[in-house]
mmCIF file of the N, C-alpha and C atoms, coordinates in Angstrom:
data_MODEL
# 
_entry.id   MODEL 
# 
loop_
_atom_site.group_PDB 
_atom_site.id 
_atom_site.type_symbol 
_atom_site.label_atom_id 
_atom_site.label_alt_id 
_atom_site.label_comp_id 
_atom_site.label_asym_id 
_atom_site.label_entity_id 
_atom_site.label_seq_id 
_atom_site.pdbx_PDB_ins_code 
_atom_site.Cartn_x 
_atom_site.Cartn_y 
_atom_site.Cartn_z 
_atom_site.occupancy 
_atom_site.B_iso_or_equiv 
_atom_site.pdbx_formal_charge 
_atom_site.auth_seq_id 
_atom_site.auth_comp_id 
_atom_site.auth_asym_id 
_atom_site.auth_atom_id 
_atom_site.pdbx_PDB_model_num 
ATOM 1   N N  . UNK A 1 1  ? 0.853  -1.178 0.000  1.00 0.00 ? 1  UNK A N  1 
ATOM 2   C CA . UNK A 1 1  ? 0.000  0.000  0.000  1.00 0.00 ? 1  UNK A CA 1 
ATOM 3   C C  . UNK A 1 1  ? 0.897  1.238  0.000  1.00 0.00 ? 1  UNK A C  1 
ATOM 4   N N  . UNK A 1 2  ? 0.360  2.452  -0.905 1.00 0.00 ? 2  UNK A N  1 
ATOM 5   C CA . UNK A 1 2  ? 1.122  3.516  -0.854 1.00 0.00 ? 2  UNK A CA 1 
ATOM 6   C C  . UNK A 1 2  ? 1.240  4.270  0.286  1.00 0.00 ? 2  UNK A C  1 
ATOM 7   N N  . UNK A 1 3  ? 2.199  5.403  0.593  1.00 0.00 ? 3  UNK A N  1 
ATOM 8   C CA . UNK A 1 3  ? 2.058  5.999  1.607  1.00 0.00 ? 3  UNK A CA 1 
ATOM 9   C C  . UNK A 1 3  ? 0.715  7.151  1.806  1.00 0.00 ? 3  UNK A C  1 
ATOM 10  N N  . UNK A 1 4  ? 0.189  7.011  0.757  1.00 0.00 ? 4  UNK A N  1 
ATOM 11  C CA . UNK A 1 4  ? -0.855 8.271  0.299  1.00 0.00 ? 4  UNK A CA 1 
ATOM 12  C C  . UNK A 1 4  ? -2.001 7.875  0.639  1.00 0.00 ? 4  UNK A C  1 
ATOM 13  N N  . UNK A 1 5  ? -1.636 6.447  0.942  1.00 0.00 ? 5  UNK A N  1 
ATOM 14  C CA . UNK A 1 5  ? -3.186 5.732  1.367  1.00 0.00 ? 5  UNK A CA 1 
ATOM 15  C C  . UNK A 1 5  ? -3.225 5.494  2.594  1.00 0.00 ? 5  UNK A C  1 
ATOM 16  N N  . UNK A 1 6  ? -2.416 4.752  3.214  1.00 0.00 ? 6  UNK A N  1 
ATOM 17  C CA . UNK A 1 6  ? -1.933 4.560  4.495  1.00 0.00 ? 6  UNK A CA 1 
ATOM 18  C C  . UNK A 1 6  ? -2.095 5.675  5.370  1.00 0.00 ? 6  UNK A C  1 
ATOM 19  N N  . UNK A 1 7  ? -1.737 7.245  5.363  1.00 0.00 ? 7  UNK A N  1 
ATOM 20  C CA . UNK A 1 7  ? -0.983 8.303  5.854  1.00 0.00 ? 7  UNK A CA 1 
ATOM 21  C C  . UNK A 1 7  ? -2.183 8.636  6.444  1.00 0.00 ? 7  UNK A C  1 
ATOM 22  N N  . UNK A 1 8  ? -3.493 8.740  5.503  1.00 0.00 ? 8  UNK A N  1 
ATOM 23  C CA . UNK A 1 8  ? -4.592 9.455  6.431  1.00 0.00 ? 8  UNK A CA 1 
ATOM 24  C C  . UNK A 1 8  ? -5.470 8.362  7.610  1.00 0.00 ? 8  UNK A C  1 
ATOM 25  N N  . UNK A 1 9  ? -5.104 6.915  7.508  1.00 0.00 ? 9  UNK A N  1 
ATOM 26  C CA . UNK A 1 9  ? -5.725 5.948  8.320  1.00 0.00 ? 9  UNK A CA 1 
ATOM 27  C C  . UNK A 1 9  ? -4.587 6.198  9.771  1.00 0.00 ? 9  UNK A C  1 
ATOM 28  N N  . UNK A 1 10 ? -3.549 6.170  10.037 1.00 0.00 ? 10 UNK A N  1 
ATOM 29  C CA . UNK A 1 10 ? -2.621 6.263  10.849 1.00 0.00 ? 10 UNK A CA 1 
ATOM 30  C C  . UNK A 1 10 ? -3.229 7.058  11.854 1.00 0.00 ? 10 UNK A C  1 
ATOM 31  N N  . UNK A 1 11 ? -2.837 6.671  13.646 1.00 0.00 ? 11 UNK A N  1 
ATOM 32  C CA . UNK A 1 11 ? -3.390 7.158  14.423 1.00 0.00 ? 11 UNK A CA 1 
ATOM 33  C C  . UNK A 1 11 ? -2.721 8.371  14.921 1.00 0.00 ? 11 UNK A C  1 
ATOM 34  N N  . UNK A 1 12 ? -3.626 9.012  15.206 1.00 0.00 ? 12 UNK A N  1 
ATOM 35  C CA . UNK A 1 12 ? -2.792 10.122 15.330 1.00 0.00 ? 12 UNK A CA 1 
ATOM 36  C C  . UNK A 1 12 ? -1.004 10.202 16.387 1.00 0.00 ? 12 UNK A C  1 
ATOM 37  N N  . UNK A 1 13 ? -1.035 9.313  17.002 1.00 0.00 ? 13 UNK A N  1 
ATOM 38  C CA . UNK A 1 13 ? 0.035  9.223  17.763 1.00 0.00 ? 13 UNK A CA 1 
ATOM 39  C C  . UNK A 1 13 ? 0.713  9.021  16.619 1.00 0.00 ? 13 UNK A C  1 
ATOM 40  N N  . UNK A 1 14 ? 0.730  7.934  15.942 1.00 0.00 ? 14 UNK A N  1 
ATOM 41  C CA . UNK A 1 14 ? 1.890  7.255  15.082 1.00 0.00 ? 14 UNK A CA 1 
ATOM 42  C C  . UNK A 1 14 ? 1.948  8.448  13.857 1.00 0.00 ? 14 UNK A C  1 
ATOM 43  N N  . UNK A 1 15 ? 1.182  9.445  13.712 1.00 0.00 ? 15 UNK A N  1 
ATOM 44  C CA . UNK A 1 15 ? 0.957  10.016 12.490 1.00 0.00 ? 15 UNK A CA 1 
ATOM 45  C C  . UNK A 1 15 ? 2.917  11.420 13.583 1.00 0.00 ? 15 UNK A C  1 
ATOM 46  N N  . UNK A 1 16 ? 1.999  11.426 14.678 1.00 0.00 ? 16 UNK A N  1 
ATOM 47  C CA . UNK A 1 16 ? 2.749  12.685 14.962 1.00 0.00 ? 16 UNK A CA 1 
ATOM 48  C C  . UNK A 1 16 ? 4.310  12.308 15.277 1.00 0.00 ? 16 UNK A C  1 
ATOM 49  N N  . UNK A 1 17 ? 4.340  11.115 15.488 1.00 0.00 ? 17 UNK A N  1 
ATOM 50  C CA . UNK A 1 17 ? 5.717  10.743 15.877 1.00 0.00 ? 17 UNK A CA 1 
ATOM 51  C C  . UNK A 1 17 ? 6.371  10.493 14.717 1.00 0.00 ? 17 UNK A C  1 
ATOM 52  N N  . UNK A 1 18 ? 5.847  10.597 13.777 1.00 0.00 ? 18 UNK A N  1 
ATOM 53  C CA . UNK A 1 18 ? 6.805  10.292 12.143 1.00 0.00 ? 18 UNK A CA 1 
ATOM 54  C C  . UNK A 1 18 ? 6.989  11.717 11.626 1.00 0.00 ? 18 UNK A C  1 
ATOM 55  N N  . UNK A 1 19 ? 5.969  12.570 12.070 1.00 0.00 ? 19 UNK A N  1 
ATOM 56  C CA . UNK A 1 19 ? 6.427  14.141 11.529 1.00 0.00 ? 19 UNK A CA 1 
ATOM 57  C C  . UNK A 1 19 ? 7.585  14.470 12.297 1.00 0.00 ? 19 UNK A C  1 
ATOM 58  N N  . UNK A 1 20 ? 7.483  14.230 14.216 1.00 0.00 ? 20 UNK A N  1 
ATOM 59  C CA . UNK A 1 20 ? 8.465  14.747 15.205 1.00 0.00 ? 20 UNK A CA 1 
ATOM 60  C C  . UNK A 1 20 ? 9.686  14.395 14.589 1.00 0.00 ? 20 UNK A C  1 
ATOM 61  N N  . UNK A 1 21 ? 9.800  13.212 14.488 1.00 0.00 ? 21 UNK A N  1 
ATOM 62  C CA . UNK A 1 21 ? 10.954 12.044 14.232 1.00 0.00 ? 21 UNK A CA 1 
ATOM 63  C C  . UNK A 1 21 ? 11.398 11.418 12.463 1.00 0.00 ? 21 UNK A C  1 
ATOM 64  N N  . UNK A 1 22 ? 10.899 12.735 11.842 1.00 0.00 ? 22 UNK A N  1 
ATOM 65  C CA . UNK A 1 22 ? 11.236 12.130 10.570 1.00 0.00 ? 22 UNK A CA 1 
ATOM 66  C C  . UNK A 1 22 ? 12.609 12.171 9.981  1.00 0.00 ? 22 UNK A C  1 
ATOM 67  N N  . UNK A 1 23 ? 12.551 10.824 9.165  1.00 0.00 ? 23 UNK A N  1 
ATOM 68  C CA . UNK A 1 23 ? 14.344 10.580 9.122  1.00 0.00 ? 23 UNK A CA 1 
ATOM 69  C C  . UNK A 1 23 ? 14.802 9.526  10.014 1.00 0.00 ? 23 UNK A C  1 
ATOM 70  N N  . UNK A 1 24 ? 14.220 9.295  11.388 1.00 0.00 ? 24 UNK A N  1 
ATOM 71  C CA . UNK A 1 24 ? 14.578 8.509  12.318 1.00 0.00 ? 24 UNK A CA 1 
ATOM 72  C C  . UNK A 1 24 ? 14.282 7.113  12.121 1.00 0.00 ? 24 UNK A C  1 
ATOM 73  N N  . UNK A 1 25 ? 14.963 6.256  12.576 1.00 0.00 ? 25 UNK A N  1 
ATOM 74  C CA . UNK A 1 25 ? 14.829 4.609  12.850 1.00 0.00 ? 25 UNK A CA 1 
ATOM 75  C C  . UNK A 1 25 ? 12.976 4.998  13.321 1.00 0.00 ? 25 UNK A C  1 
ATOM 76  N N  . UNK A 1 26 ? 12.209 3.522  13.344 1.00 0.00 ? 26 UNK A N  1 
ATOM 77  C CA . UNK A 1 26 ? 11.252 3.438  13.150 1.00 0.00 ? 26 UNK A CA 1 
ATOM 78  C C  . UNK A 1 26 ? 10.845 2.585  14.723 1.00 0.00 ? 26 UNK A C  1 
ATOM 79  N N  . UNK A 1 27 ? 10.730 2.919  15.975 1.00 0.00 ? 27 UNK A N  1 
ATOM 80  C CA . UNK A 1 27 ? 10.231 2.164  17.031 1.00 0.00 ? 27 UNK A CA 1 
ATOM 81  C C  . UNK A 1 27 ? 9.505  1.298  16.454 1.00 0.00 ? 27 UNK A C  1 
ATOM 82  N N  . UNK A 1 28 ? 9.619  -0.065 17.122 1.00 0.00 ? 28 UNK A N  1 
ATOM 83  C CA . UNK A 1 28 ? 8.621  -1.269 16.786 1.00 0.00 ? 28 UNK A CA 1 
ATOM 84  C C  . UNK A 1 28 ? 6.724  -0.664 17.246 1.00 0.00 ? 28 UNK A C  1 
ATOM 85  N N  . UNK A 1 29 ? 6.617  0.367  17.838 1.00 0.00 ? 29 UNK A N  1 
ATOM 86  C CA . UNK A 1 29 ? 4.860  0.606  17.715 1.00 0.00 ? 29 UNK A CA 1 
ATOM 87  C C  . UNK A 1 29 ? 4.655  1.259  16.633 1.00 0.00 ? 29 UNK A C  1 
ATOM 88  N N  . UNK A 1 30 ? 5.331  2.459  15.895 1.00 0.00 ? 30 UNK A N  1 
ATOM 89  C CA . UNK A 1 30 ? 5.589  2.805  15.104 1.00 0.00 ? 30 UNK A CA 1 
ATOM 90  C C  . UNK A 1 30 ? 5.385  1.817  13.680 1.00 0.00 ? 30 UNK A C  1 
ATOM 91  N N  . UNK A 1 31 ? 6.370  1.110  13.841 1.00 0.00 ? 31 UNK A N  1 
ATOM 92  C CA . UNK A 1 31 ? 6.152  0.156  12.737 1.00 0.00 ? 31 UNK A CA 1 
ATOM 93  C C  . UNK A 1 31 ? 4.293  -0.854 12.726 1.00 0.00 ? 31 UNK A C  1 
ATOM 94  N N  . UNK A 1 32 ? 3.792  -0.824 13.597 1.00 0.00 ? 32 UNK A N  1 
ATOM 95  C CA . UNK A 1 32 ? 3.095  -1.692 14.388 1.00 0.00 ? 32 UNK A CA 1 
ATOM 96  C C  . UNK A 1 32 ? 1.665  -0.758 13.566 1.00 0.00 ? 32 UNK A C  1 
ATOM 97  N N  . UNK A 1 33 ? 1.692  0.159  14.065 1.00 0.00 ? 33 UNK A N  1 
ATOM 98  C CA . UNK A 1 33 ? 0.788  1.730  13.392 1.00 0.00 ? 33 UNK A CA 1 
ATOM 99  C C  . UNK A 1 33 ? 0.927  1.493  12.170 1.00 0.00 ? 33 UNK A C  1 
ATOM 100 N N  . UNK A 1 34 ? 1.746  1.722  11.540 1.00 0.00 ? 34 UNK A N  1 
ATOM 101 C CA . UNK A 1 34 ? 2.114  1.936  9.626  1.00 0.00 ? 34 UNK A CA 1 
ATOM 102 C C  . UNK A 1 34 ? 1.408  0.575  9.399  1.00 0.00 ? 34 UNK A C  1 
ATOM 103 N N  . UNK A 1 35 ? 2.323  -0.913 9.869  1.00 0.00 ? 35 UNK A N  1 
ATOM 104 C CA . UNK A 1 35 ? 1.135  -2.104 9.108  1.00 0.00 ? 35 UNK A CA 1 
ATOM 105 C C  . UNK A 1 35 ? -0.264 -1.963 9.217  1.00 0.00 ? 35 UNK A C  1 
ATOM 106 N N  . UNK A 1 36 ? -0.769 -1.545 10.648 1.00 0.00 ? 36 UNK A N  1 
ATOM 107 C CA . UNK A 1 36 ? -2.494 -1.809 10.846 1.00 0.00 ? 36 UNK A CA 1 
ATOM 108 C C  . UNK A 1 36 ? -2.842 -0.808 9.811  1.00 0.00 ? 36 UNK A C  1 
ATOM 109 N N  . UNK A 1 37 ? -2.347 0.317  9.710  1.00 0.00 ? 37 UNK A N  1 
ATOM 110 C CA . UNK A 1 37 ? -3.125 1.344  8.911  1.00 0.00 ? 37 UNK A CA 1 
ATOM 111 C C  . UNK A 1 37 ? -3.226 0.726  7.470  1.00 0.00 ? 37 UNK A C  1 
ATOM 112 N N  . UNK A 1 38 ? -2.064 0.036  6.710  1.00 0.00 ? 38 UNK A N  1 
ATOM 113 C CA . UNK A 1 38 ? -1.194 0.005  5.940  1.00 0.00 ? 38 UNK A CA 1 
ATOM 114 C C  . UNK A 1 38 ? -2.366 -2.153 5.586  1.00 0.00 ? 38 UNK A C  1 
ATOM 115 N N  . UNK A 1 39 ? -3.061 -2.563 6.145  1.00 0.00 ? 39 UNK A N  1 
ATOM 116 C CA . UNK A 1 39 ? -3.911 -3.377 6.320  1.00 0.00 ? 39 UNK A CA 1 
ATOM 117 C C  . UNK A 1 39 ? -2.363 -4.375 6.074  1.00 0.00 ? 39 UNK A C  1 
ATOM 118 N N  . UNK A 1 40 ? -1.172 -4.211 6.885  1.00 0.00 ? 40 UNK A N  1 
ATOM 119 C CA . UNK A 1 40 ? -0.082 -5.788 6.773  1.00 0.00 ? 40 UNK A CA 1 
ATOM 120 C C  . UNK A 1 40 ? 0.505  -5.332 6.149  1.00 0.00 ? 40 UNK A C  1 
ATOM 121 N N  . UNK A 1 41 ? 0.622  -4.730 4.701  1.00 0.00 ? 41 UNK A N  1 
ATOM 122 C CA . UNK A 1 41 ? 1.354  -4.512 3.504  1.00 0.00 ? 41 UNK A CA 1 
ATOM 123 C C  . UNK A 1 41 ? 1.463  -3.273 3.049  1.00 0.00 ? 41 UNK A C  1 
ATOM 124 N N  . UNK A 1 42 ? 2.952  -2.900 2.855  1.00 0.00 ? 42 UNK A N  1 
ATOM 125 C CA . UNK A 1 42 ? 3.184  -1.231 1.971  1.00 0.00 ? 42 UNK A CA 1 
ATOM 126 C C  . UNK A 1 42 ? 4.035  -1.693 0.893  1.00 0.00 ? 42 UNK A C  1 
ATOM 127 N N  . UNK A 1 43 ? 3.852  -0.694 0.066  1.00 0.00 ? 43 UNK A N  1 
ATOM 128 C CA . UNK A 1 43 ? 4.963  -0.659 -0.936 1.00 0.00 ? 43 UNK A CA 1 
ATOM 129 C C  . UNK A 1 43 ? 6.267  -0.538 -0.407 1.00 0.00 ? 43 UNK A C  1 
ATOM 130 N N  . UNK A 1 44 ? 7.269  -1.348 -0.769 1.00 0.00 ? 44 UNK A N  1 
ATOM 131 C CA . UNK A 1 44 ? 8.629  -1.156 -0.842 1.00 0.00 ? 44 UNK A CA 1 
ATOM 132 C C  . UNK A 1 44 ? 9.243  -0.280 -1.017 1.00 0.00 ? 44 UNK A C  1 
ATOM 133 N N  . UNK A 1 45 ? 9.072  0.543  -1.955 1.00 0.00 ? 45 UNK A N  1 
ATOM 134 C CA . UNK A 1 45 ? 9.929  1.627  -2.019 1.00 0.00 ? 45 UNK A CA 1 
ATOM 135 C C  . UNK A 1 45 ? 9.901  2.396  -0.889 1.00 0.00 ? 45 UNK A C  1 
ATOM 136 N N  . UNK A 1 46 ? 8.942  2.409  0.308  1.00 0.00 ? 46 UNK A N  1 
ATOM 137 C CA . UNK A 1 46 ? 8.953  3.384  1.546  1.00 0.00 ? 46 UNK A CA 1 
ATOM 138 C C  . UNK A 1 46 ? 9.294  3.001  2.416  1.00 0.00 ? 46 UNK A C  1 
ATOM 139 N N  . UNK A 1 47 ? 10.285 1.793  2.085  1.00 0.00 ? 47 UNK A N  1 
ATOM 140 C CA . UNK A 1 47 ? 10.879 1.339  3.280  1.00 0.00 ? 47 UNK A CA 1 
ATOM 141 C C  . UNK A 1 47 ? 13.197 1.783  2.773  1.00 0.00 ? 47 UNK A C  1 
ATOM 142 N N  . UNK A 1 48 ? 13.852 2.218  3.395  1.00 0.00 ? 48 UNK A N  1 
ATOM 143 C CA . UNK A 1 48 ? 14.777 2.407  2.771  1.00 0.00 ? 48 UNK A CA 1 
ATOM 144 C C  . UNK A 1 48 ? 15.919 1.020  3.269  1.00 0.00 ? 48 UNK A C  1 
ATOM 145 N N  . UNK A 1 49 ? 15.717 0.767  4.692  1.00 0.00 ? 49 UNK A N  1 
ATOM 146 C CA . UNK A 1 49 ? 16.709 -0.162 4.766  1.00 0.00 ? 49 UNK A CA 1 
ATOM 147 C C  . UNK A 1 49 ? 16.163 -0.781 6.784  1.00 0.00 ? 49 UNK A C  1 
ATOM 148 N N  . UNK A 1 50 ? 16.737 -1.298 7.284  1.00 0.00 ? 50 UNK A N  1 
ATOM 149 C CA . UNK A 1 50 ? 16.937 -1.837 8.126  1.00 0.00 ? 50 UNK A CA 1 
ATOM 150 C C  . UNK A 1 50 ? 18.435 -1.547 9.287  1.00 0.00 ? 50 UNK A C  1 
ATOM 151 N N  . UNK A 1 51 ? 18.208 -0.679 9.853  1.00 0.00 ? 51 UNK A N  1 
ATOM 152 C CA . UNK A 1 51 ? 19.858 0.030  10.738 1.00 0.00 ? 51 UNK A CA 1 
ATOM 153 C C  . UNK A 1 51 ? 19.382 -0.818 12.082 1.00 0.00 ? 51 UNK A C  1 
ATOM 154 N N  . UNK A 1 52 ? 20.629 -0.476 12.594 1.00 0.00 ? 52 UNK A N  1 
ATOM 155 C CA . UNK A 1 52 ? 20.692 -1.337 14.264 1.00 0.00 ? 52 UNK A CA 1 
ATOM 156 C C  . UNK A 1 52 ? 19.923 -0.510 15.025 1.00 0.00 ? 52 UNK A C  1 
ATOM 157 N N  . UNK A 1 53 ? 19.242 0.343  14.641 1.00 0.00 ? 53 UNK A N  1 
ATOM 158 C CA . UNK A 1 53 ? 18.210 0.938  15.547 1.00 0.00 ? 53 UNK A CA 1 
ATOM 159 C C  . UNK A 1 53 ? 16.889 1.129  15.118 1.00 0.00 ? 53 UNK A C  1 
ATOM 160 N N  . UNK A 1 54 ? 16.717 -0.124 14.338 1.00 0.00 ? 54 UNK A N  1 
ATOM 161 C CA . UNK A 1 54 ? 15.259 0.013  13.711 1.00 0.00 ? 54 UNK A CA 1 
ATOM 162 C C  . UNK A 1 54 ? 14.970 0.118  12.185 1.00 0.00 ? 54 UNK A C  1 
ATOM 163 N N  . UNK A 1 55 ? 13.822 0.080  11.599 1.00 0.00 ? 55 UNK A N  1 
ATOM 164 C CA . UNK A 1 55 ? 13.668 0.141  10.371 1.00 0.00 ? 55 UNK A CA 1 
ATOM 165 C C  . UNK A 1 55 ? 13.674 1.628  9.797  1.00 0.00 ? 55 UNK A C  1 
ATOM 166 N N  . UNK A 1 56 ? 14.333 1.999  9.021  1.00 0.00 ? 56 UNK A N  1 
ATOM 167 C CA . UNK A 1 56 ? 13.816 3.097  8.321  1.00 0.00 ? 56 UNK A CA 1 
ATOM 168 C C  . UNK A 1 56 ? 13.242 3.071  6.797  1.00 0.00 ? 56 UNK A C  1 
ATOM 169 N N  . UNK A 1 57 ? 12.267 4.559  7.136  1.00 0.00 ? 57 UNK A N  1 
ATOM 170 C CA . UNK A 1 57 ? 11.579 4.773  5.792  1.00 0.00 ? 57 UNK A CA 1 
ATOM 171 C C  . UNK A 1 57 ? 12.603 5.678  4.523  1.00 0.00 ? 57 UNK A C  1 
ATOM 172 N N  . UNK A 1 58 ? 12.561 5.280  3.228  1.00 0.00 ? 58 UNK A N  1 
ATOM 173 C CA . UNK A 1 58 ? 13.322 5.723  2.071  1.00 0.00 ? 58 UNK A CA 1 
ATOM 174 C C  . UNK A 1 58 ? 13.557 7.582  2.211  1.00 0.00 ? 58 UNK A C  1 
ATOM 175 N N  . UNK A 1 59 ? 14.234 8.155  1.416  1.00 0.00 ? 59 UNK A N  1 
ATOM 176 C CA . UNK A 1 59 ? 14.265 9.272  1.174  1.00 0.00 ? 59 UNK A CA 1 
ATOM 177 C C  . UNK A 1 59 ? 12.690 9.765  0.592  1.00 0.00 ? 59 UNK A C  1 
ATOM 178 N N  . UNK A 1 60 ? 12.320 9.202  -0.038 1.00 0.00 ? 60 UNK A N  1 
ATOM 179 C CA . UNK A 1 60 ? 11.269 9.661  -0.718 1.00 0.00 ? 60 UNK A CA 1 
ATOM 180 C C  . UNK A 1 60 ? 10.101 10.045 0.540  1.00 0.00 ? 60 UNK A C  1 
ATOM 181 N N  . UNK A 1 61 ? 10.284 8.542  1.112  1.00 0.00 ? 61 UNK A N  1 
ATOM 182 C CA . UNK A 1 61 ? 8.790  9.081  2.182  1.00 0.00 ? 61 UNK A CA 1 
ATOM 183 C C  . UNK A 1 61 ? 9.189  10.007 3.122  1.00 0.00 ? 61 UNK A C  1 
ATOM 184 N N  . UNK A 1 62 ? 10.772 10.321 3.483  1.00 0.00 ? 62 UNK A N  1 
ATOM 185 C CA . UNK A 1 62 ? 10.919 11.251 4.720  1.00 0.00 ? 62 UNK A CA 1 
ATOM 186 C C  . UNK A 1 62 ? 10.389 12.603 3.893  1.00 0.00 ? 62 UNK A C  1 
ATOM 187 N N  . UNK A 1 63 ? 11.089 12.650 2.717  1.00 0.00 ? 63 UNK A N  1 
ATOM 188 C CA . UNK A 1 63 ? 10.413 13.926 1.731  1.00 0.00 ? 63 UNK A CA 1 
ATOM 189 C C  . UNK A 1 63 ? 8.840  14.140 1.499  1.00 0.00 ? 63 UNK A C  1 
ATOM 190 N N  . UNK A 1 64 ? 8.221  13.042 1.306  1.00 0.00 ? 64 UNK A N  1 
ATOM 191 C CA . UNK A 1 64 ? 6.623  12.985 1.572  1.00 0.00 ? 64 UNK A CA 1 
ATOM 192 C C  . UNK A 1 64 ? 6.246  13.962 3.085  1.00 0.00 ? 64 UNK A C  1 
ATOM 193 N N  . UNK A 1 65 ? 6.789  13.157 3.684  1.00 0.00 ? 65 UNK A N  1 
ATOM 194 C CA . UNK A 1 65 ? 6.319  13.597 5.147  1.00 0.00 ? 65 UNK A CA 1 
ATOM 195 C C  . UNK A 1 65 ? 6.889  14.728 5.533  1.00 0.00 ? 65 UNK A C  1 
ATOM 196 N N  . UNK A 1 66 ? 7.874  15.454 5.319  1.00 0.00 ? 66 UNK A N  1 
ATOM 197 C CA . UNK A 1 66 ? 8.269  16.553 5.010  1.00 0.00 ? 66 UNK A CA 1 
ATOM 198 C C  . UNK A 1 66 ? 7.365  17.970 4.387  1.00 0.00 ? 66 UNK A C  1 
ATOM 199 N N  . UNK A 1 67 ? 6.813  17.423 3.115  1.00 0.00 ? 67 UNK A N  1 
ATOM 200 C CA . UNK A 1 67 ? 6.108  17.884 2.541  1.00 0.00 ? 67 UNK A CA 1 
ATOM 201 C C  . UNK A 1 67 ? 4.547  18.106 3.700  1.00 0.00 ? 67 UNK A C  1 
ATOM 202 N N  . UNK A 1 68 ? 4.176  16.974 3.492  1.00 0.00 ? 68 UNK A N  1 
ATOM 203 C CA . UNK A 1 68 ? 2.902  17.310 4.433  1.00 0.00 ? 68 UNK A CA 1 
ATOM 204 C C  . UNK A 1 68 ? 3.084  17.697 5.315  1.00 0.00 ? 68 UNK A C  1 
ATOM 205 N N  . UNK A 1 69 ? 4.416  17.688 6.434  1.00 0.00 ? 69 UNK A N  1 
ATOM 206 C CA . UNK A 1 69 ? 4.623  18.773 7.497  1.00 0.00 ? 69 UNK A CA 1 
ATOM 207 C C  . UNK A 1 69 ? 4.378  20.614 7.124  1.00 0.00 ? 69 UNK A C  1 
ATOM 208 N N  . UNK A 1 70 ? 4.763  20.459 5.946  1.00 0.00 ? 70 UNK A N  1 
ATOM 209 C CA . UNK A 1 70 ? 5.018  22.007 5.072  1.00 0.00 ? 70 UNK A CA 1 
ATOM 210 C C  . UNK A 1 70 ? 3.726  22.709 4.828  1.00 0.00 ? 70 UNK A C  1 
ATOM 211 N N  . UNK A 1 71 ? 2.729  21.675 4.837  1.00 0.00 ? 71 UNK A N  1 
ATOM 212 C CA . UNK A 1 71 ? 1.494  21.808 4.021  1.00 0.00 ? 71 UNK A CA 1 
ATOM 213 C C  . UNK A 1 71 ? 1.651  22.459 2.603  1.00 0.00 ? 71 UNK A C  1 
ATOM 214 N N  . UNK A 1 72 ? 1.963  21.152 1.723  1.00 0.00 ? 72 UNK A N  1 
ATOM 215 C CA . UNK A 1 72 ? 2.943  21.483 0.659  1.00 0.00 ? 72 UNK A CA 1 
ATOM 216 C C  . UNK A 1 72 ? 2.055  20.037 0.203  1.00 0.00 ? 72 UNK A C  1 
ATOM 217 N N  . UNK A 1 73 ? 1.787  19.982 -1.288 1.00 0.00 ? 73 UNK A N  1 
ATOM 218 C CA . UNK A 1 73 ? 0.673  18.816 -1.871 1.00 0.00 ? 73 UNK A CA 1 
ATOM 219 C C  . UNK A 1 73 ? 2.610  18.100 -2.215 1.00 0.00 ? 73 UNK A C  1 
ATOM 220 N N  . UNK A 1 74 ? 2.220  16.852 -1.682 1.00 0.00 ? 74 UNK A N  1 
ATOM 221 C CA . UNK A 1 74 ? 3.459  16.112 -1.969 1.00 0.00 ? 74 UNK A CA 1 
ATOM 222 C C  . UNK A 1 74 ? 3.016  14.899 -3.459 1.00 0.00 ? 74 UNK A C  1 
ATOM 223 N N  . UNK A 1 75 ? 2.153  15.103 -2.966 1.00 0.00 ? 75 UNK A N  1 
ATOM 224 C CA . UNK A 1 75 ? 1.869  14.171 -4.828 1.00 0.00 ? 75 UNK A CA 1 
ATOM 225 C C  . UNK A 1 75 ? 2.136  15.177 -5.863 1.00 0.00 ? 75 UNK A C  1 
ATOM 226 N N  . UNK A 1 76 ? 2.223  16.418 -5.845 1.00 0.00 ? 76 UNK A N  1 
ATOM 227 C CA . UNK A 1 76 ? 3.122  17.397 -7.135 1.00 0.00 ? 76 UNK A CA 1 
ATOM 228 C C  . UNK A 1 76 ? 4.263  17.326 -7.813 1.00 0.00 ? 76 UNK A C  1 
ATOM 229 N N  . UNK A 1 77 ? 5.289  16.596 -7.001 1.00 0.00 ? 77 UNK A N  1 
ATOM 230 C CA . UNK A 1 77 ? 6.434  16.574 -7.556 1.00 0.00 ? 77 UNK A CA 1 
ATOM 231 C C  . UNK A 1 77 ? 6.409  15.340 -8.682 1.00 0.00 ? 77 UNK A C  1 
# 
């Protein structure tokens, strides 16, 4: 599932801790939030890699989320 779909189901905790913390390793509730919203499954590309402190999301989605921090239409680019 895209992040465009996912982003508005996310609870608001998990929504605000990815704006606070964007860029950051991904806490396991965090991750926990993104699948339920995300119904188990996201697209790959919004995942960038796996670090010793958790999963992180790609450049693209920290830039997504970036964007919607901005209130900036991130599907434009």
């Amino acid at each position: 599932m895209d992040i465009q779909a996912w982003w508005p189901l996310l609870d608001a905790e998990t929504r605000d801790w990815l704006i606070e913390h964007n860029g950051e390793p991904l806490p396991p509730k965090v991750v926990a939030g993104i699948m339920a919203a995300a119904g188990g499954t996201t697209d790959s590309r919004w995942w960038a890699s796996e670090s010793a402190d958790g999963p992180e999301l790609s450049d693209d989605a920290v830039d997504w989320i970036e964007g919607v921090t901005n209130d900036e239409d991130p599907t434009a680019s």
